[in-house]
C-alpha angles and dihedrals in degrees: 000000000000085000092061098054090045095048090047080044094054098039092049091051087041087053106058086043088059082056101039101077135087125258095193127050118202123196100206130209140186140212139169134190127171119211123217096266093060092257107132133202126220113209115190112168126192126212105205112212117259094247098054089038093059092056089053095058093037080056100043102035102103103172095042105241093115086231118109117226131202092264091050088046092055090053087046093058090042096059087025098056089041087055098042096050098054081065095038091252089292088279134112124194135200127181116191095336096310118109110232121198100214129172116212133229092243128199137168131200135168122236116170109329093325126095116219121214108195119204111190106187120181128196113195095204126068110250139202094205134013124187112203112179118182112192142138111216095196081061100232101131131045120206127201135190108198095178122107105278096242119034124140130230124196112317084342131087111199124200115197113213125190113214113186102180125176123249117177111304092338137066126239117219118201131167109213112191112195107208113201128193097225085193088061117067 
């Protein structure tokens, strides 16, 4: 009696394991620039992993020549950015302690076997401090940030933090870039 509960006990906790993993890895990057009248951009590029790239174009190539055309682009960007925005485009953004809700000027575009997804967020007001955390609660994708985790950009020094917190039976991984002015004390 006592195996039985054990073995239903054990398939039910394998089971939201099998469940609990990402399907897409994402390489992040970040840059900043600052225009002449103080508005800042946010750049914040994904590097979609080759597997899962390879699907998309397999998706989205509609003449067969795995190669994605403008007019296929254009179709990717369109799904894609619906997608993107019903889970604010899995960033969240805080500029000196006030949460802003920002859509970004998106873009995608093929090099080698990786999609790029491509965020532009501007921010019309010049900031001491900016949050940006990029992360996907259901788990299903798993983003990275390979770059050193301070580096500085212009009039800006950005730190990198990983944040692996625990959810349930699975772990959410965000990546959390803290972007200072260093003009603005």
């Amino acid at each position: 009696m006592n195996k039985t509960y054990l073995i239903i006990f054990f398939s039910f906790f394998i089971c939201i394991i099998t469940f609990s993993h990402p399907h897409v890895f994402i390489d992040l990057s970040l840059d900043v620039k600052s225009s002449e009248k103080n508005n800042t951009s946010l750049f914040i590029k994904w590097k979609v992993d080759e597997m899962f790239s390879f699907n998309i174009i397999n998706d989205f190539d509609k003449d067969g020549d795995l190669i994605l055309n403008n007019y296929e682009i254009k179709d990717l960007e369109s799904e894609i950015s619906q997608n993107f925005e019903k889970n604010s485009y899995y960033t969240f953004i805080t500029i000196d302690d006030m949460k802003i809700n920002l859509k970004p000027v998106f873009s995608a575009n093929v090099s080698g076997n990786n999609i790029f997804f491509n965020f532009k967020y501007n921010i019309k007001n010049p900031f001491k401090l900016c949050k940006i955390r990029i992360s996907d609660e259901s788990f299903y994708h798993a983003f990275d940030f390979s770059s050193p985790s301070s580096t500085s950009i212009n009039d800006y020094e950005i730190l990198s933090i990983n944040s692996d917190e625990e959810k349930g039976y699975s772990q959410v991984i965000e990546k959390i870039f803290i972007v200072k002015n260093k003009n603005m004390n």
